[in-house]
C-alpha positions in Angstrom: 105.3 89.2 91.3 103.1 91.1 93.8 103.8 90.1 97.2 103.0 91.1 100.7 106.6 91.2 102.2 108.5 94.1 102.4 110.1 95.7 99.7 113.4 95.6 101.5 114.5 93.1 102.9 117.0 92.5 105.7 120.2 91.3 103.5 123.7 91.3 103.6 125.1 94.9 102.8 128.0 94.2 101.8 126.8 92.1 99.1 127.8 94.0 95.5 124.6 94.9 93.4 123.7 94.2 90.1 124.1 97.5 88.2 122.0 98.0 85.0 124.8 97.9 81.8 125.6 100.8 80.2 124.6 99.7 77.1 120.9 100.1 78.2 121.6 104.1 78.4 122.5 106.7 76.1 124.5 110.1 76.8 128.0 110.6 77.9 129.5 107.7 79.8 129.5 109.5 83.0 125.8 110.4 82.9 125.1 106.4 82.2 126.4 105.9 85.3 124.1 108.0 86.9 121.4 106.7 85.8 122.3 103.3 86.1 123.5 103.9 89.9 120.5 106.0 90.4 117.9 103.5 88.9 119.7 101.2 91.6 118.6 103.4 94.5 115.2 104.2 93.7 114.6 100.5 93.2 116.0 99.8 96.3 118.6 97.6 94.8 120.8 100.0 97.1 119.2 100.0 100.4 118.8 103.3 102.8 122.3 103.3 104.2 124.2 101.2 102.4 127.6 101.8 101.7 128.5 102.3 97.8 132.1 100.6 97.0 133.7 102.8 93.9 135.9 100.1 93.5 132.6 97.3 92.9 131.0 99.8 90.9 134.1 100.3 88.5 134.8 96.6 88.7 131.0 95.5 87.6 130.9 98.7 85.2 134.5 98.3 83.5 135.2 101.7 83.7 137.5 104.3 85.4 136.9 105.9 89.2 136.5 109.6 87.1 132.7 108.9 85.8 131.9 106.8 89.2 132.9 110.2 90.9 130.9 112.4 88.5 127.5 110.6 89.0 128.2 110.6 92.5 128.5 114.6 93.1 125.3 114.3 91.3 123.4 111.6 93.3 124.8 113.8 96.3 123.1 116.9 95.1 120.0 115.2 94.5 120.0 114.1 98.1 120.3 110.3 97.0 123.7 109.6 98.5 125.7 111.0 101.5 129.2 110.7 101.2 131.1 111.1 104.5 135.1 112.3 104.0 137.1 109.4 105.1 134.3 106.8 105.5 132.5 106.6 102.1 129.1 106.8 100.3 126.3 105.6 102.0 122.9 105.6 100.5 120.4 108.0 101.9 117.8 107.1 104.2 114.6 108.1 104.2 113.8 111.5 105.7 110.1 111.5 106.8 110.2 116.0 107.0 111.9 115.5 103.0 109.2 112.9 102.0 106.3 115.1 103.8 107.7 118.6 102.2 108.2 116.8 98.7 104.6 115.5 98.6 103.2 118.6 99.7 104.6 120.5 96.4 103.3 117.5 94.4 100.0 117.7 95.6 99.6 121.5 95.3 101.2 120.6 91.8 98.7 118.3 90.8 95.4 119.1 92.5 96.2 122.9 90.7 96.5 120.4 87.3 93.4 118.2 87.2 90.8 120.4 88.5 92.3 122.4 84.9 92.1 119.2 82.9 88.7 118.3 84.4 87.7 121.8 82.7 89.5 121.3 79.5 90.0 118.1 78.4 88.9 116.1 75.3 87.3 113.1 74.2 91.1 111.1 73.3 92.9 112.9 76.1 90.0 110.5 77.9 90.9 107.6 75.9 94.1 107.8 76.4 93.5 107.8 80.1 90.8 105.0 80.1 93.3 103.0 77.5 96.2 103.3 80.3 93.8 102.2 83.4 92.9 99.2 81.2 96.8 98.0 80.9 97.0 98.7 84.8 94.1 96.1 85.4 96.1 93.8 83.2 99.3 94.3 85.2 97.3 93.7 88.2 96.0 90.7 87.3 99.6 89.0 85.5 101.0 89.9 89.2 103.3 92.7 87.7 104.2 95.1 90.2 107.3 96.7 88.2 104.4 97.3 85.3 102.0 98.8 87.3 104.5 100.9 88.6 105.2 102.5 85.6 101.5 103.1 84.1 101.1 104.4 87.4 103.5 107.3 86.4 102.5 107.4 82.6 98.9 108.1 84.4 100.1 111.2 86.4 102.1 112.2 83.8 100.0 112.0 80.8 97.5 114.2 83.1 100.3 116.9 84.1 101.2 116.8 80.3 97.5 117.6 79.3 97.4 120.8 81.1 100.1 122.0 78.5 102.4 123.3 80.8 105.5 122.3 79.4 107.9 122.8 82.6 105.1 121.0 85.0 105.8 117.6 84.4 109.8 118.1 85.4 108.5 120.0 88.2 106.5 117.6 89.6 109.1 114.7 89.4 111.6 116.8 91.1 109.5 116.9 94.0 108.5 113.7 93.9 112.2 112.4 93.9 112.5 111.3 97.6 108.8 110.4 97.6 109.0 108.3 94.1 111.7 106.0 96.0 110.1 105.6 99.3 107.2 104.4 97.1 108.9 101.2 96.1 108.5 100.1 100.2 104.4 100.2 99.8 103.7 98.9 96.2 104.6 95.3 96.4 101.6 95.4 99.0 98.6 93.5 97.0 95.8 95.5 98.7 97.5 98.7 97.9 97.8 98.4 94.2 94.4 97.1 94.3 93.6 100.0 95.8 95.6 101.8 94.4 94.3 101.1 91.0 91.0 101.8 92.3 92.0 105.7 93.2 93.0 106.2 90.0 89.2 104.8 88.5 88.1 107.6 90.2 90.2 110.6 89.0 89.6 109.2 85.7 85.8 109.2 86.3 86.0 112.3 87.1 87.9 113.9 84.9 85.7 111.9 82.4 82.8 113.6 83.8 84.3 116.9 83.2 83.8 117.3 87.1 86.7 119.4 88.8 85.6 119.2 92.7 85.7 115.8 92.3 88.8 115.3 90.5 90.5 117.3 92.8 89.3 115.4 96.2 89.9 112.0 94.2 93.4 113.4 93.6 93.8 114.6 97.1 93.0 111.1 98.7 94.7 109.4 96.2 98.1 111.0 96.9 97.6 111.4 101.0 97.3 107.1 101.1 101.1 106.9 100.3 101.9 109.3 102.5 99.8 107.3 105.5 101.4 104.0 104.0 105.0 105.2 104.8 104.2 106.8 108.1 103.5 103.4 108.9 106.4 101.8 107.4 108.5 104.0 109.6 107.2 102.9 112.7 108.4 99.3 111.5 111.0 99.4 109.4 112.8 102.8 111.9 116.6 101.6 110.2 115.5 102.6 107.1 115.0 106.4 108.3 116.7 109.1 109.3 116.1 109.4 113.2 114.6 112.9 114.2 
């Protein structure tokens, strides 16, 4: 349900988290875990720099400290998790100069993407587009914040996909990472996905128009609201960030 209080909450840290099963993942069993922890901190199940207790994780997992370890180093890497030698894991803050550098590349990535699309692309690449804005309004309107979410990506993606760059979508969500999971602090905000939803009319407008100068500064404003959104957040919410 869309709501207008913050997406984290002041709660008990200690508290264990619900983990996603196993079952819901495929691959080896330690790279389940890393998805499963992973999809925990991007949701902000895990909250900026809270401590992550092997032991729960194995408990609530039924598995062995090995693959807990393994999906660790890789959360680590990632820049998800810090662990600190002799004290623990903690789950990354937010880094405003990490956020800032990873939605520059993303915006060079995808302004450089629809201005192409805007030149190339076809009558059911639009469709598919207009198809996917209609589902958003639905979402908006049955109060479904977690669905919106994900047409939201499916929307960038399917237009980084239609530039037929094979390597560009993966490059774009790389950058994104740190940006993709400071996002979950602005979207439960009702105006924002309304007006969210109403950025994205336009670049599909546009692009439907076969227009690329207007695609491009409908992309451009679209992506520099969320970056406004969380400058704001940090000024209220400062625990959840690293300090400078």
């Amino acid at each position: 349900m869309l709501t207008s209080e913050p997406a984290v909450q002041q709660t008990d840290r200690d508290a264990p988290i619900k983990l996603t099963p196993l079952s819901s993942y495929k691959g080896t069993l330690s790279s389940r875990v890393y998805r499963s922890l992973k999809d925990a901190i991007l949701s902000l199940s895990y909250q900026p720099g809270q401590i992550m207790r092997k032991r729960d994780i194995c408990e609530q997992l039924d598995i062995s400290r090995s693959p807990v370890s393994e999906a660790v180093t890789r959360l680590a890497a990632e820049g998800l998790v810090d662990v600190m030698p002799q004290s623990g894991t903690f789950v990354a803050r937010f880094s405003m100069d990490e956020i800032r550098e990873g939605a520059f590349l993303r915006e060079a990535l995808e302004l450089a993407a629809v201005e192409r699309v805007a030149q190339t692309i076809t009558e059911d690449q639009v469709k598919r587009l207009k198809r996917n804005l209609r589902v958003q309004e639905a979402l908006v309107d049955d109060l479904d914040v977690q669905g919106f979410y994900e047409l939201d990506s499916e929307m960038h993606n399917l237009i980084l996909g239609f530039t037929n760059y094979r390597r560009l979508a993966a490059m774009a969500e790389t950058s994104w990472l740190q940006v993709n999971r400071a996002r979950q602090l602005v979207l439960p905000n009702p105006k924002r996905v309304a007006d969210t939803l109403a950025e994205h009319k336009a670049i599909v407008s546009a692009l439907e128009a076969r227009d690329p100068d207007t695609a491009r500064q409908a992309t451009k404003t679209h992506l520099r609201q969320l970056l406004l959104n969380l400058e704001a957040i940090e000024r209220e919410r400062p625990d959840l960030f690293d300090k400078p």
